[in-house]
Each structure stands twice: as structure tokens, then as C-alpha cells.
C-alpha positions as CSV (number, residue, x, y, z in Angstrom):
1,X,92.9,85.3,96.3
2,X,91.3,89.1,96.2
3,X,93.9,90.6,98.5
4,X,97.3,90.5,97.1
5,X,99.0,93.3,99.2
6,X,99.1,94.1,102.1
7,X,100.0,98.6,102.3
8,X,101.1,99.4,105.4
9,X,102.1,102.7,107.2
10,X,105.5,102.4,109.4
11,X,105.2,104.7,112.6
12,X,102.3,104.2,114.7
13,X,101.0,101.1,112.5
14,X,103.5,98.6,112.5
15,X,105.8,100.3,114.4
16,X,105.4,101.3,118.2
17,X,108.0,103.7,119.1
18,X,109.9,103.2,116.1
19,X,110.3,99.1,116.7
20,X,108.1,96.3,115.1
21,X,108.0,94.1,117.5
22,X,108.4,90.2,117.0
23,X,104.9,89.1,116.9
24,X,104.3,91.3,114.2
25,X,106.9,90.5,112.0
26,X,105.9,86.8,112.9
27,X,102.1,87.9,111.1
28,X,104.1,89.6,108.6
29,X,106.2,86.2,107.4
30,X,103.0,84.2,107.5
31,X,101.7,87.2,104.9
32,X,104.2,86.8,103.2
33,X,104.8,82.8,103.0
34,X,101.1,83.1,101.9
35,X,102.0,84.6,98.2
36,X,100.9,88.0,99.0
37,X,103.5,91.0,99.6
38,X,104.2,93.8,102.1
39,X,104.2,97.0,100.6
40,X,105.7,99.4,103.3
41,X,104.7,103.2,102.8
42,X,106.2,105.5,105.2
43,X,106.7,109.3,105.6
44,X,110.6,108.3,106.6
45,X,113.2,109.0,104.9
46,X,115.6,105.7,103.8
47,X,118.5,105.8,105.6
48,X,116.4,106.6,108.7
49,X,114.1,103.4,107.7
50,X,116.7,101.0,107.0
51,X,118.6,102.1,110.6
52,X,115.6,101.2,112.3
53,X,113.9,98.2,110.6
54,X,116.1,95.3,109.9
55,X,113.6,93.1,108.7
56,X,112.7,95.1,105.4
57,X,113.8,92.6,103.3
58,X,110.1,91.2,104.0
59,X,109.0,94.0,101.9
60,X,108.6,93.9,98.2
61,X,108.5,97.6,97.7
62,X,109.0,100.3,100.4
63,X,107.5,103.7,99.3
64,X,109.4,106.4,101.3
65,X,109.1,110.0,102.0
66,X,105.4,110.0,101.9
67,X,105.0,109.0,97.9
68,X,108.7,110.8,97.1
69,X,110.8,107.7,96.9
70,X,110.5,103.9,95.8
71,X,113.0,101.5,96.7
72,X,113.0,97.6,96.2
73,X,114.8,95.9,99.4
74,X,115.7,92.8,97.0
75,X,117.7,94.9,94.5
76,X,118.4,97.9,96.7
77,X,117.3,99.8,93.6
78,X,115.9,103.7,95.0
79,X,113.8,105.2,92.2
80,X,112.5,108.9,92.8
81,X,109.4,109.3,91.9
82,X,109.3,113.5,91.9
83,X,112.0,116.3,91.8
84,X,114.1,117.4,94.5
85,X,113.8,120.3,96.5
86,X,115.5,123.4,95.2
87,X,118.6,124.6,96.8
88,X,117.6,128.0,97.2
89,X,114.7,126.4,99.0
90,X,117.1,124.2,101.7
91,X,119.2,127.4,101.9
92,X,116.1,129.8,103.1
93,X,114.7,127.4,105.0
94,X,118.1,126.8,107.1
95,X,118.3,131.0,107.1
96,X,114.9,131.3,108.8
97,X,116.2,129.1,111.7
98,X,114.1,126.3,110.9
99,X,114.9,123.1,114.0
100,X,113.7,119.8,113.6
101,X,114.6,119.5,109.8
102,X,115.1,116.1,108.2
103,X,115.8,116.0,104.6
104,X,115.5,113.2,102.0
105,X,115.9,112.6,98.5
106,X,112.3,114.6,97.9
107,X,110.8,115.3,101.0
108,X,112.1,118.1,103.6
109,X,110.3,117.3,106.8
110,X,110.3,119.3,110.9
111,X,107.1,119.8,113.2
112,X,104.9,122.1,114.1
113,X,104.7,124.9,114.8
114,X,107.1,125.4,111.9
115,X,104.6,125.2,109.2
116,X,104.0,129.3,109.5
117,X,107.8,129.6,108.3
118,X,107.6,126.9,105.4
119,X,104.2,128.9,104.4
120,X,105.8,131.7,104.0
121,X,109.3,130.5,102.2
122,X,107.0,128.9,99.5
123,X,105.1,132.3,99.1
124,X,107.8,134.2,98.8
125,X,109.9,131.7,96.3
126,X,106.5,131.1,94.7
127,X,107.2,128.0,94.8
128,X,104.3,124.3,93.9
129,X,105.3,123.0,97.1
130,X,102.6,121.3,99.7
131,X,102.5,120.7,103.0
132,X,101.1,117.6,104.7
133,X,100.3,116.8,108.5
134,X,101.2,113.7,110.3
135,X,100.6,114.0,114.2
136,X,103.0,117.0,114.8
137,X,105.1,116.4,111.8
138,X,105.5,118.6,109.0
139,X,106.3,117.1,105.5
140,X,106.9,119.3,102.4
141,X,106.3,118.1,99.4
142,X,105.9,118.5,95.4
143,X,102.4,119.2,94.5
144,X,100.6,116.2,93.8
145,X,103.2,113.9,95.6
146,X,101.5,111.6,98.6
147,X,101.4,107.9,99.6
148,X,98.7,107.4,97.3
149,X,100.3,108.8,94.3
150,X,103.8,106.3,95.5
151,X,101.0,103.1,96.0
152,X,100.0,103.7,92.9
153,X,103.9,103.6,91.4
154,X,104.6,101.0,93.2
155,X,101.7,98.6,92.6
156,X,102.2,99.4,88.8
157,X,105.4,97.9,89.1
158,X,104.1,94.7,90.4
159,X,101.4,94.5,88.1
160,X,98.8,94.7,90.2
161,X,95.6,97.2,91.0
162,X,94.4,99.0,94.3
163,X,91.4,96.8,94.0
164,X,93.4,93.8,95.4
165,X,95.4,95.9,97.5
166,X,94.2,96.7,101.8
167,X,95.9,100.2,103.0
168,X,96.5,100.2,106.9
169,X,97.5,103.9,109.0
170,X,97.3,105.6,111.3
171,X,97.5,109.4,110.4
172,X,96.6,112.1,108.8
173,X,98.5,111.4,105.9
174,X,96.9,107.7,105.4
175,X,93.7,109.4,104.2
176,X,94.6,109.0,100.4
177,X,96.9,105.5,100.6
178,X,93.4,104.2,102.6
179,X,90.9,105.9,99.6
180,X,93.1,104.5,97.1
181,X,92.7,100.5,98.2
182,X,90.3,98.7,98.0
183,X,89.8,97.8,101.5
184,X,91.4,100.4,104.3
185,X,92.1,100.0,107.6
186,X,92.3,102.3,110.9
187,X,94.4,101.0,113.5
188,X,92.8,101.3,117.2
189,X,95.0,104.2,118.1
190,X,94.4,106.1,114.8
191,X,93.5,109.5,114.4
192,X,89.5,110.4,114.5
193,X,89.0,111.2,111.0
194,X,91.0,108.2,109.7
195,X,88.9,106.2,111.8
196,X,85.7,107.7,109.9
197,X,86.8,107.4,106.3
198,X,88.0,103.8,106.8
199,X,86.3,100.9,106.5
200,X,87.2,99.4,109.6
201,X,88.9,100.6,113.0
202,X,90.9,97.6,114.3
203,X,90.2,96.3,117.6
204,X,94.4,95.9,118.6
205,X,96.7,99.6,118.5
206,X,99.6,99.5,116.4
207,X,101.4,96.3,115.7
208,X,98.2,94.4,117.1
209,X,96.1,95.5,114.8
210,X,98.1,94.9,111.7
211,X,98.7,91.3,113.4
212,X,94.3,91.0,113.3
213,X,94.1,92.2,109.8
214,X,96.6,89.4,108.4
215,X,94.9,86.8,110.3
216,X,92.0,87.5,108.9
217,X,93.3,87.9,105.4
218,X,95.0,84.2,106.2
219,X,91.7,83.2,107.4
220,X,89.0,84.0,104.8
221,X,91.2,86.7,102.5
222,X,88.1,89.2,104.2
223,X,85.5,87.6,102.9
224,X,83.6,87.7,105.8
225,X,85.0,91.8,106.5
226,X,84.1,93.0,103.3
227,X,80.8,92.6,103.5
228,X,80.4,95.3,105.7
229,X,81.9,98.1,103.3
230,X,79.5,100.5,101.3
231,X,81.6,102.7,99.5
232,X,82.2,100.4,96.3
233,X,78.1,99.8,96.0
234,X,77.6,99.4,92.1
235,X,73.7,101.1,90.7
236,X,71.9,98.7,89.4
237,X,69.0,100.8,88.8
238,X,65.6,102.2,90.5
239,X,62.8,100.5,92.0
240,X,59.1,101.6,90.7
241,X,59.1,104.3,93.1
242,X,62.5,105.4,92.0
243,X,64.9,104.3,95.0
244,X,67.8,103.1,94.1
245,X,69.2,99.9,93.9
246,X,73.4,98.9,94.4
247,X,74.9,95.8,94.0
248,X,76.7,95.3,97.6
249,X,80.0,95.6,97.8
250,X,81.3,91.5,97.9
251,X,81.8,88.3,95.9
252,X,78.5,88.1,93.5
253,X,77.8,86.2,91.1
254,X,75.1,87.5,88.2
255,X,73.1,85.5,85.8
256,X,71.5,87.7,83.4
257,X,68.5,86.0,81.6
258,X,65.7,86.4,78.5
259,X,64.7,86.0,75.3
260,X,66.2,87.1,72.4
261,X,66.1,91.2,71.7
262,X,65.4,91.7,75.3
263,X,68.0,94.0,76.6
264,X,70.7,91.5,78.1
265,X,73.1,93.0,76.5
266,X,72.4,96.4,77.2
267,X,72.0,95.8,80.9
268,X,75.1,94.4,81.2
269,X,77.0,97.4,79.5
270,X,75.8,99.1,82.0
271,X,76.8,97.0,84.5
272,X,80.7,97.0,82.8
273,X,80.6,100.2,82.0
274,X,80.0,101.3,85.7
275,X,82.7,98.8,87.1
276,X,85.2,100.2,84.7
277,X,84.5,103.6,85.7
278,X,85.4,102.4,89.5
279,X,88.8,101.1,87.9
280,X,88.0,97.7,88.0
281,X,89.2,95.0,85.0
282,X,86.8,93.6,82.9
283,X,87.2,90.6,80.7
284,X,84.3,90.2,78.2
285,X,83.8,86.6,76.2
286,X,81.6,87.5,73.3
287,X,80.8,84.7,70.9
288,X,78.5,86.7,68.7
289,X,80.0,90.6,68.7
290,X,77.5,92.2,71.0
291,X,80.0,93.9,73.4
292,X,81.8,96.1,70.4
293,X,80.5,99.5,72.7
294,X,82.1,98.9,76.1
295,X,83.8,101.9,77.0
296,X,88.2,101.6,76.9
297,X,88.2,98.1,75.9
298,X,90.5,96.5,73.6
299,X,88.8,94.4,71.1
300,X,90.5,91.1,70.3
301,X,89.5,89.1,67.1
302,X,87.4,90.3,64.3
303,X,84.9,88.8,62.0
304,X,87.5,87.3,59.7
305,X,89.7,86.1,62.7
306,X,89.5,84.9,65.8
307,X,91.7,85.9,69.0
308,X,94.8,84.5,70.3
309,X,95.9,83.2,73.6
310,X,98.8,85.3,73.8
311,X,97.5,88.2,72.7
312,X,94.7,88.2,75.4
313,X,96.6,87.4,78.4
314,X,99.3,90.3,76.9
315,X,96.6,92.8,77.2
316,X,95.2,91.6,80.9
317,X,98.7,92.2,82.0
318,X,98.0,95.3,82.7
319,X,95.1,96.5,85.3
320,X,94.2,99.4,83.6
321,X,93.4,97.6,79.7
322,X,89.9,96.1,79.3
323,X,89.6,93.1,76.8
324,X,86.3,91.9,74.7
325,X,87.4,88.5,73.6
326,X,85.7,88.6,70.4
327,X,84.9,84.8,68.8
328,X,82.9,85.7,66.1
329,X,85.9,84.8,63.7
330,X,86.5,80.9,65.3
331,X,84.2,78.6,63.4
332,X,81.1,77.5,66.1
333,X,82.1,74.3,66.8
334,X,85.9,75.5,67.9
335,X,84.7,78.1,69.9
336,X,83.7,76.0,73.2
337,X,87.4,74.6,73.2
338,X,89.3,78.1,73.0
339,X,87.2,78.9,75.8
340,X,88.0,76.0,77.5
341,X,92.0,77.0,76.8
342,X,91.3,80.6,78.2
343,X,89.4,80.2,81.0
344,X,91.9,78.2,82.4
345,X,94.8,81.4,81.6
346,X,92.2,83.6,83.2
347,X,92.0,81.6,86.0
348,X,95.1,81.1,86.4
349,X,96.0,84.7,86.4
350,X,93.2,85.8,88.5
351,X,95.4,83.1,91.4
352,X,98.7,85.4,91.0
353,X,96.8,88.6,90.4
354,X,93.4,89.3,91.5
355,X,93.0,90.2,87.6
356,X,90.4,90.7,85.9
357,X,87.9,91.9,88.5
358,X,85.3,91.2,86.6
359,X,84.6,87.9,83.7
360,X,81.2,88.4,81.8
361,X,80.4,84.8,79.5
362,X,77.8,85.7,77.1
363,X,76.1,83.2,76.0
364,X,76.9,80.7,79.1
365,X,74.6,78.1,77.6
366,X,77.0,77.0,74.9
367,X,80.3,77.8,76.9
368,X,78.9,76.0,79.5
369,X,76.3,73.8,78.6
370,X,74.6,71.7,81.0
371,X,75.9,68.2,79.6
372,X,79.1,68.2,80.6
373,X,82.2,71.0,80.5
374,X,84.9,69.7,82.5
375,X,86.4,73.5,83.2
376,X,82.7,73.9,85.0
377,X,83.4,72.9,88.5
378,X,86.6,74.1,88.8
379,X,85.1,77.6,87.6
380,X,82.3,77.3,90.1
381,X,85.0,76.8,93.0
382,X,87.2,79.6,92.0
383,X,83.5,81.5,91.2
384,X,83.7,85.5,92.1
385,X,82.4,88.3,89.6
386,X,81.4,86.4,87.1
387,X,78.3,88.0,85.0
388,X,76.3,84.7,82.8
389,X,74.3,86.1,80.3
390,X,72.2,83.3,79.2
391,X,68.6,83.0,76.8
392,X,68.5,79.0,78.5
393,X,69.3,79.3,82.1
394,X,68.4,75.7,82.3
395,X,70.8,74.6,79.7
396,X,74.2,75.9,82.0
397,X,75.5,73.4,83.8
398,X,74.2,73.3,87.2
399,X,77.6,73.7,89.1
400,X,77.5,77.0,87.5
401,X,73.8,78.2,88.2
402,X,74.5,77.4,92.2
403,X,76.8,80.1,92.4
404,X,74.5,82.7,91.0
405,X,73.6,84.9,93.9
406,X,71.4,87.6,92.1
407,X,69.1,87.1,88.6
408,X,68.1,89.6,85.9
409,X,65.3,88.5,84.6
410,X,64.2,90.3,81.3
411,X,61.6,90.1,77.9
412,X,58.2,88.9,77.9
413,X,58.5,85.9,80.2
414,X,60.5,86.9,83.1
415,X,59.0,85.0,85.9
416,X,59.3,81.9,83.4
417,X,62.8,82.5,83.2
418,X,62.8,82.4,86.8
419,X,61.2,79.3,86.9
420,X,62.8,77.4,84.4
421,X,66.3,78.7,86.7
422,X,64.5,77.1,89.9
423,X,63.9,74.2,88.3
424,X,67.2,73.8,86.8
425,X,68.6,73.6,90.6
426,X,65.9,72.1,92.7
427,X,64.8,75.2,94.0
428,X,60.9,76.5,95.0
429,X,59.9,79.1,92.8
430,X,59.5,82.4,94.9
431,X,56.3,84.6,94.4
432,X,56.4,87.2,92.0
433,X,54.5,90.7,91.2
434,X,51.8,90.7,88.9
435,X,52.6,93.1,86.8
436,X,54.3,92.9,83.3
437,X,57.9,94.8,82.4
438,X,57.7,97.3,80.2
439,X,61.0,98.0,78.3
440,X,64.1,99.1,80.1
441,X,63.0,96.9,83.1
442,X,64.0,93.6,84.4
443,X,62.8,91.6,87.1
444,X,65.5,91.4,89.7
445,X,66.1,88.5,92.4
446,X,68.6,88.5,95.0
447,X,68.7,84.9,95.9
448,X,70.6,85.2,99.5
449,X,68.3,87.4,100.5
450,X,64.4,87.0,101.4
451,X,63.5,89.2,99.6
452,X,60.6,88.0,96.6
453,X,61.5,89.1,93.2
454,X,61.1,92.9,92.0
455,X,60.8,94.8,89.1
456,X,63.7,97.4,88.7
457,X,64.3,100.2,86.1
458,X,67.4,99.3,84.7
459,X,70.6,102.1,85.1
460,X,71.2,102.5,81.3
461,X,74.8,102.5,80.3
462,X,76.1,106.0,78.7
463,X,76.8,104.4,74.9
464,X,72.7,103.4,75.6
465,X,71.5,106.8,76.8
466,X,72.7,107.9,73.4
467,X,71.2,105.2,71.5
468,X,67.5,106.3,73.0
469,X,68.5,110.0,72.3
470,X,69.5,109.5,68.9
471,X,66.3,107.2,68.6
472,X,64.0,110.1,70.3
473,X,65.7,112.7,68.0
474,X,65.5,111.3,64.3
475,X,64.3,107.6,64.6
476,X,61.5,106.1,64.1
477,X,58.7,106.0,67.4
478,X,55.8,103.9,66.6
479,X,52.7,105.1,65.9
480,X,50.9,104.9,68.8
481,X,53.9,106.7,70.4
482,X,54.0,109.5,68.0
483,X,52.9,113.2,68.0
484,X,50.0,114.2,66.3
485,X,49.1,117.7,65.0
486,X,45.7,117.4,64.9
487,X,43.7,121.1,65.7
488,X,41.0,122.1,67.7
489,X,38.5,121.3,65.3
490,X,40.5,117.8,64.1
491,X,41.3,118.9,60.8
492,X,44.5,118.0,61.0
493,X,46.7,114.4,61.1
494,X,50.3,115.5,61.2
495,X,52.3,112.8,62.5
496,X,55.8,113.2,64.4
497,X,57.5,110.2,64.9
498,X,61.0,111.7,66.6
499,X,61.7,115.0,67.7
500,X,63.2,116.4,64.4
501,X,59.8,116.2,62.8
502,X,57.9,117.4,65.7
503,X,60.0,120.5,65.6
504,X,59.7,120.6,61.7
505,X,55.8,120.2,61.7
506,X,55.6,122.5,64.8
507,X,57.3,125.3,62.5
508,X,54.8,124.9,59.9
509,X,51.6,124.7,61.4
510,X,49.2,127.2,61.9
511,X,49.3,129.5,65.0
512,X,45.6,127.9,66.4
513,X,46.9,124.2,65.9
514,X,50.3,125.1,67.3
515,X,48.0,127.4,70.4
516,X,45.6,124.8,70.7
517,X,48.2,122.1,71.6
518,X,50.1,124.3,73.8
519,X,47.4,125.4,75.8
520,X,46.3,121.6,76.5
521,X,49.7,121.1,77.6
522,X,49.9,118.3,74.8
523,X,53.8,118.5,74.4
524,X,54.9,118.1,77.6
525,X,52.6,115.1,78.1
526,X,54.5,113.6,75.3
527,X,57.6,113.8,76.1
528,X,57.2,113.4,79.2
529,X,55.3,109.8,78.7
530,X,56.3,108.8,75.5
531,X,60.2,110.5,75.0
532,X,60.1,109.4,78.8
533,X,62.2,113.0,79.3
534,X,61.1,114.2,82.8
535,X,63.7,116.9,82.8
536,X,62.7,117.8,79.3
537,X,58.7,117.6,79.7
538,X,59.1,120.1,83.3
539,X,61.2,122.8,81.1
540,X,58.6,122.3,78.2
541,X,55.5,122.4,80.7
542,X,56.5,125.7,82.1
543,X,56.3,127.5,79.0
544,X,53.2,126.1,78.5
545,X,51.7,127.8,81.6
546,X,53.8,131.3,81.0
547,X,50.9,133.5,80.3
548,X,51.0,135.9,77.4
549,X,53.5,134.1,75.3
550,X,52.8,134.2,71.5
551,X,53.0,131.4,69.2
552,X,56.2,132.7,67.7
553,X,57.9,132.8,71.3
554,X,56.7,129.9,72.7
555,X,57.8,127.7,69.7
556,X,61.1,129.8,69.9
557,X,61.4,128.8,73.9
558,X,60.5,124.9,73.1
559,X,63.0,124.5,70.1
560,X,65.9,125.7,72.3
561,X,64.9,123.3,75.0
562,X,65.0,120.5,72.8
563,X,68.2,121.9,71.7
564,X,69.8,122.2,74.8
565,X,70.0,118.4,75.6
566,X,69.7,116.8,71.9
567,X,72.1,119.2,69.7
568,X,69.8,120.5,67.0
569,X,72.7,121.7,64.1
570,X,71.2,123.5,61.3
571,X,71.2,120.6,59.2
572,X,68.4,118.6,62.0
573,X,69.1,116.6,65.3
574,X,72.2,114.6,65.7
575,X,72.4,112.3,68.8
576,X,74.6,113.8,71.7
């Protein structure tokens, strides 16, 4: 399963008038019978809640007072989860003749138009107090306190992350409990903006449409639903005419493919490191210690020694720790079998957790070789987020290759890696460009669609971008990439193979070669096609055409523009 909780507002979601009515605590016992759990997240107060709801022993957690308040229905444990109000607070607010006034552990709630009064209390007390709206009511609350804020305490109790949780409301106050999941839901008689930021507007008000979201959760656990939501698209990178590309928000499956040395690796860092900025878990199985730079991740086993079982599944337990299962200290030939033991933990916690989001198999071809791994089908029926990186797509098992729904081609032979992939399944081989990649590109195929094979710039991960930088700054560019100080006459050869010694040999030159260049606007051509710095090459092309600079100012004006994005210290370039 994906969807693991269901978060539900009380009044005006499940609740009509205050009352859930039987069919929808029917829905709710089938959610529940099914493994997943309620989590009820209200703007009441307790005592109020547990007058009016007898059945709340379905719910595994009840958040109260809009974020202020956990309590566990099992245990009857309350936890507060912010300070309560001051007295001198409670006493001013009762002085100013405010009605309506309910008051909780945390929250001190009436309705409009009181709001002008509680303004002016918490100016006057200077007080870090907020105020939030919910259809005519009027909550007070800590700074910072709100539904998503008590989701987020409660699902860390559980163990489990917004990405496997669906938010349902109604009101105002819904806004960041829907943001917060990965899936939110409007009911039908919601409030117009709700119904704009969520994903989906139910067709049933109220208890109705909480009863059609856990039918469908029964159903297909919004498979089918999902596919309609934008707001979790991944960049994969830009076409040739520099549109972007996203992976669509749903159950993919990626094979990343090429020869040796041909960016696989890279491209999927920056495929992990974008998922893990979206808060999703990543599990990495690295045989050979190429995944040392993904951002946050713990890094389990070492060159001397290899991983353990327990320590691994320690570290998944919680949502926000990423693990790189590092094998490079198992001898080769045990390697296939401890994956074999841990793939089948993994899978097993991805049944009771959703967790992790994400499973990358470098590798894939000796993990899962084509002749024979018994953990392959059941993999392939289980098979959601899985990343393959693979230099013999042919040699994976085929129960594996038929749930690949988009392929990164990369190196010199992409459209054979394409073909040897169609082969290995049967398929036709689609048509493909003519042209060749040049380095940083892939050649991308999204199988469910119709669409023939592209060529894509890949996104670059950050821990890349400063691997070119660094490169660009004091490596080694090859020759026909370098800079040359040559003269208007040609009686020079100065070579500049990075930008430290293009600023160093720029320095020294003589004013003519340095003018001559300058004027044939030779430096932004380089850097804009060879560096490959558009941003760069326009600030350096400008100067070029100011009119009247000097050779002193105009070397002075290009130094601190290379400066300004790769750090020149006075020692050289180091790599930002």
C-alpha cells in the first residue's frame, strides 16, 4: 500500500451538524479493517470531541485544537504539543466582554466579529499569538501551531511520512493539513479556495465524500486518482529547445542504462537528490561505492565491511533518514544473497509503511540477473519507485524489465541500449533521432506513452554542478576546449585550460592581445560554448561591447564576474 492514513477534518468533513452518520463510520471500519488508520484532526477542543463522537476509538491519533493537542483514544494519553495560553491573556479577554469563548488545553476559540478584540489584546500584551479562520470561527493560537504542524506530530509517532498520508477538509484551516499530504482532498461543500489548492473536489458533501475517497483507497489505494495530480512533478531535465521535462506524479518505474563512464550515476543523483529534497525516502543499493555524494544519507558499510541487516532497517525506521547500502566490503559472490535477505525487509516494510519511497538497484544486472533470482517476481508485483541502473539491460531478468515504464538511455550507443532493452522483452524497437548525445544528455523513452524517443539535457544534481565548476575553474579542459591567447598578428600560443589560468594569462598579456580578443568578443564565445556558462558568457559579453573601457578595466570587470559565481580567493579558484 501507498496510502497508510487516512487525515480527516471533524466538522463539515465527517461530521454534518456535529454527527457522523452511520454510513460513514461503516467506510471508516472498512479503512480501518484494511490496515490503514484514521487520523482525526479537528479544531475542537477534547471534551467537546469525545461528547459528541462516540466512535473515536476508530482513530489511532486524534489531533485537537487545530495542531494544539494530541491524544491517543487507545491509551487515553493527551500530549500538548505547545504552551498554554497565559492567564493574563484569559483574564483580558474575559474583561473585554468577549461571547462565544471556548477554551482548551492550548487553543482559546469564539467567532467573528470578535477577531478586532483578540487583535488588539495580543497588541497590547505583545503577545506571539495567531489567529486562524474556520467558517465564522475564530481560533487563537501559538505562533507556528496548526493542523499541519499536529499531522506532522502525530504521524511521527506512528512512524510514518505525509507522503503516504491523504488530508480531507473542508475549511479554511485545512489549507496546510491538505499541503502537507501527499494527496488532499476538498469535500463537495468546501470552501472555494480549499477546493483550488486540493487535488481533488469530491463529488459527495461531508460524510459522502469521505465515504468516496475510502472506496477508492479500498479500491485501487488511488492509483487511478493520482494520476491526475501535478504538484509532486519531479525535473528530469530540458528538451533541446530547453522546455522542461517532469517525471509525473505516479507509480514509475526507471531503468537507467549505458556504458561504463557514461553518466548513470550522475543522473540518478540527481534524480535522488531532487526526491529527497521533496521529503521523500530513498534507499540506495550500491555494490561498487558510487552513491558516497547523495545529499543526508547515512552510509552503511565501508570498504573493509559490509552492512548489516539490522542496522539498515534501524535507520529506514525513520522517514526522514536516507540509507546507501554500501556492499563494497561483502566479497562479490555474497553480495547477490544479502540482497536477496534485504529486499525481502524492504519489502516487507514498504507493506506496513509506505517506506522508503524510493529503492535505486545499481547494478541490476548482477542483483538481478536474467537467469534466474527467485526474489524477481515477487519484486516485479510489489514494483513502484524502483530506479535500475544497469550497463546490460538485457542481462535483468525480464519480470523486472516489464515494469520499466520510462528509459534513460546514455554513452555512445544509446539507441543500442534501446534495442538490446526491446529485444530483451519482445518489444518493436521505436524510431529514434538521428543525432548523437553530447555529454550531459541522455536519450529518454517514456514507454506508456507514444511518444518516440528524445534526447533530453539532463537536470544535474547540486554535488554535480560543483564537480563541473570546480572542473571549469582549475581542472583540466581538453585542448580543443581551451583558451588561446594568440594576438592579432598570431604571435602568440597561450593556452588556458580552466578559468584560473585564463585569468592568470589574461593578467599578463599585453594590452593589444588582451584588446584584440576582447574586441572579437572571443571570451564570451568561450565560456559561453565551451564553459557552457550562459549566465556567465551574457555578463562577460556586455563588457565587451561597453565602449571606452581600457584594458585595465575591462580585465578588472571580467575577473570579478568570474569571481562572483566561482569564488576566486587570493590563493586561485576553489570550486563553490
Amino acid at each position: 500500500m501507498r496510502y497508510l492514513a487516512l487525515a480527516a477534518d471533524y466538522d463539515g468533513t465527517l461530521a454534518s451538524d456535529g454527527a457522523v452518520y452511520p454510513e460513514t463510520v461503516a467506510a471508516i471500519e472498512r479503512l480501518v479493517a484494511s490496515g490503514r488508520k484514521l487520523l482525526l484532526v479537528t479544531g475542537r477542543i477534547l471534551p467537546e470531541l469525545l461528547e459528541i463522537f462516540p466512535q473515536i476509538s476508530l482513530c489511532e491519533l486524534v489531533v485537537a485544537e487545530n495542531g494544539g493537542v494530541l491524544y491517543r483514544p487507545a491509551t487515553k494519553e493527551i500530549t500538548l504539543l505547545a504552551a498554554a495560553p497565559r492567564p493574563a491573556f484569559l483574564e483580558e479577554i474575559q474583561r473585554r466582554g468577549v461571547q462565544h469563548l471556548s477554551l482548551g488545553h492550548i487553543i482559546v476559540a469564539t467567532r467573528v466579529p470578535y477577531e478586532t478584540v483578540i487583535l488588539d489584546i495580543i497588541r497590547d500584551l505583545g503577545l506571539e499569538l495567531r489567529i486562524i479562520f474556520n467558517k465564522g470561527a475564530v481560533m487563537v493560537l501559538p505562533h507556528g501551531v496548526n493542523k499541519a504542524t499536529g499531522l506532522t506530530a502525530a504521524l511521527a509517532r506512528l512512524e510514518l511520512s505525509p507522503h503516504n498520508t491523504v488530508a480531507i477538509g473542508d475549511g479554511e484551516n485545512d489549507h496546510a493539513m491538505l499541503a502537507l499530504s501527499e494527496y488532499g482532498v476538498a469535500v463537495a461543500n468546501a470552501v472555494p479556495m480549499l477546493k483550488e489548492t486540493a487535488d481533488r473536489t469530491t463529488a459527495g458533501d461531508h460524510g459522502r465524500g469521505v465515504i468516496e475517497i475510502i472506496d477508492d483507497l479500498l479500491s485501487d489505494d488511488l492509483a487511478t486518482s493520482e494520476l491526475t495530480v501535478s504538484r509532486h512533478g519531479l525535473l528530469l531535465g530540458r528538451r533541446i529547445n530547453g522546455e522542461e521535462v517532469t517525471l509525473p506524479f505516479g507509480r514509475r518505474n526507471l531503468l537507467v542504462a549505458g556504458t561504463s563512464g557514461s553518466g548513470k550515476s550522475t543522473l540518478a543523483t540527481g534524480l535522488l537528490e531532487r526526491l529527497g529534497e521533496q521529503g521523500y525516502q530513498l534507499c540506495i543499493i550500491d555494490p561498487e561505492g558510487d552513491y558516497d555524494n547523495v545529499p543526508q544519507a547515512v552510509i552503511l558499510g565501508t570498504a573493509q565491511n559490509g552492512p548489516s541487516l539490522t542496522e539498515i532497517l534501524t535507520a529506514l525506521a525513520n522517514p526522514q533518514t536516507h540509507v546507501v547500502v554500501n556492499l563494497v566490503g561483502l566479497p562479490l559472490h555474497d553480495r547477490p544473497a544479502f540482497f536477496l535477505g534485504l529486499l525481502h525487509k524492504i519489502l516487507e516494510l514498504r507493506a506496513t509503511s509506505g517506506r522508503p519511497h524510493w529503492i535505486l538497484i545499481d547494478e541490476t544486472h548482477h542483483l538481478l540477473p536474467r537467469d534466474g533470482n527467485p526474489t524477481a517476481p515477487g519484486l516485479a508485483q510489489d514494483s513502484s519507485c524502483l530506479m535500475y541502473v544497469t550497463v546490460h539491460p538485457d542481462q535483468i531478468d525480464p519480470s523486472i524489465l516489464k515494469t520499466v515504464d520510462l528509459v534513460f538511455a546514455l554513452g555512445q550507443s544509446p539507441k543500442h541500449t534501446i534495442e538490446t532493452f526491446c529485444r530483451a522483452l519482445g518489444l518493436d524497437t521505436p524510431p529514434m533521432p538521428a543525432t548523437e548525445l553530447e555529454r550531459g544528455q541522455t536519450l529518454m523513452w517514456d514507454l506508456p506513452s507514444t511518444v518516440a524517443p528524445e534526447v533530453l539535457e539532463i537536470a544535474p544534481s547540486t554535488s554535480e554542478r560543483r564537480r563541473h565548476k570546480r572542473k571549469y575553474a582549475e581542472g583540466e579542459l581538453p585542448p580543443d576546449r581551451s583558451f588561446y591567447f594568440k594576438g592579432p598578428a598570431g604571435q602568440l600560443n597561450l593556452r588556458a585550460q580552466n578559468l584560473l589560468l585564463f585569468m592568470q594569462l589574461g593578467e599578463g598579456v599585453d594590452e593589444n592581445t588582451w584588446q584584440y580578443h576582447l574586441e572579437a568578443n572571443d571570451y564570451s564565445t568561450w565560456i559561453n560554448e565551451m564553459i557552457k556558462d550562459e549566465s556567465l558568457a551574457k555578463v562577460v559579453r556586455e563588457i565587451e561591447l561597453r565602449p571606452g573601457l581600457s584594458a585595465a578595466e575591462s580585465r578588472k570587470l571580467i575577473r570579478a564576474a568570474i569571481e562572483e559565481q566561482y569564488t576566486v580567493p587570493a590563493a586561485g579558484i576553489e570550486p563553490s
